[in-house]
Structures are given as C-alpha cells and as structure tokens.
C-alpha distance (Angstrom), angle and dihedral (degrees) to the residues before:
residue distance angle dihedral
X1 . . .
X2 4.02 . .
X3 3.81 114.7 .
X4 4.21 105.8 -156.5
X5 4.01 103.1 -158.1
X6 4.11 94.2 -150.7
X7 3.72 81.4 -164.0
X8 3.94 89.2 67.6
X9 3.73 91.1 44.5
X10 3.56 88.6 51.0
X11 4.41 94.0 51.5
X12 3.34 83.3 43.2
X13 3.88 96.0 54.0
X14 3.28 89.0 41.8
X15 4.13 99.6 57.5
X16 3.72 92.8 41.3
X17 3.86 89.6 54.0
X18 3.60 87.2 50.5
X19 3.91 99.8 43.8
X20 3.55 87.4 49.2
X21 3.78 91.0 54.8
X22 3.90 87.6 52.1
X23 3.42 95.4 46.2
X24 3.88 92.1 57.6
X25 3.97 93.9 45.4
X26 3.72 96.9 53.1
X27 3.77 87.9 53.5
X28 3.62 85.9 73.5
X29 3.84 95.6 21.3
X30 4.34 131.4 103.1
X31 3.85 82.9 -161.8
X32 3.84 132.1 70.8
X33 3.84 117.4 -109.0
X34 3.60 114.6 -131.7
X35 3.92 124.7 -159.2
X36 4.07 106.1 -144.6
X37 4.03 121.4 -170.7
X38 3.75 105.6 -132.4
X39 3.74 114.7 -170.6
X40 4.18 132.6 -47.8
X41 3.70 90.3 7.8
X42 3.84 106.0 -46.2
X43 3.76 118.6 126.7
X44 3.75 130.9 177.7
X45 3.78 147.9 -167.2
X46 3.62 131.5 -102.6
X47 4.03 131.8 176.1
X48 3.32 104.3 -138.9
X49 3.76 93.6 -137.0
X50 3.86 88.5 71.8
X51 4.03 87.6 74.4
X52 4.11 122.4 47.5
X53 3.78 82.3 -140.9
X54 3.43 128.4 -6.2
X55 3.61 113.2 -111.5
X56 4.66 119.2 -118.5
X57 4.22 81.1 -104.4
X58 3.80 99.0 58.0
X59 4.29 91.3 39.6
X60 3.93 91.3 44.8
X61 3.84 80.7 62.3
X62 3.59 108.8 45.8
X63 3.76 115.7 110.8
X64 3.89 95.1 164.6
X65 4.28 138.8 39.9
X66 3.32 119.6 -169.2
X67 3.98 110.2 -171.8
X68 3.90 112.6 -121.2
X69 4.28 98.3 -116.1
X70 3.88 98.7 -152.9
X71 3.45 114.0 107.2
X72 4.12 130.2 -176.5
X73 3.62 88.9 -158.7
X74 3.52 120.4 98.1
C-alpha cells in the first residue's frame, strides 16, 4: 500500500514554483537568485542584488543558487 503525503506534494510544488521563478530572473539578472525555505513548506526567490549582503538569516535558509546569466563581458 502507497501512502501519498499531500503535504510533500505541496513543499514540493511549492520549491519548484519558486526555482522556476529564479531560474527565469537570473536569465536577465547580474546577481545570483537564491531559493530560501520560509516557514511550513513555503519557499521564495530573492535576487541577490536586492540586498548589499545578505544577512546569516536569509543564507541559513537557502537550499538553492541559481547563477545570475547576464554578463557585461563580451
């Protein structure tokens, strides 16, 4: 017998929306996106160029970098 937790389905929802958000911003981005896990399963994005530097909370809760892919150099 298989036991589906919809509470797992739901985290996991939840951090591919918000990779997928991150993903798309650092396409046009000089700063890495990082994917944080807020509270009861919720995680978000943040550019990293919205902060000067981000603060011990924030990197405590970072589960996922994506690298900003804009470049200046050619």
């Amino acid at each position: 017998m298989q036991i589906n937790s919809t509470a797992a389905h739901a985290d996991t929802v939840n951090y591919l929306a918000a990779l997928a958000f991150a993903e798309r911003r650092a396409l046009h981005s000089f700063f890495d996106q990082h994917v944080i896990e807020e509270g009861d399963g919720h995680y978000i994005a943040i550019d990293e160029g919205d902060y000067d530097a981000l603060p011990m909370r924030l990197i405590e809760r970072v589960v996922h970098t994506v690298p900003g892919r804009m470049s200046d150099e050619f």
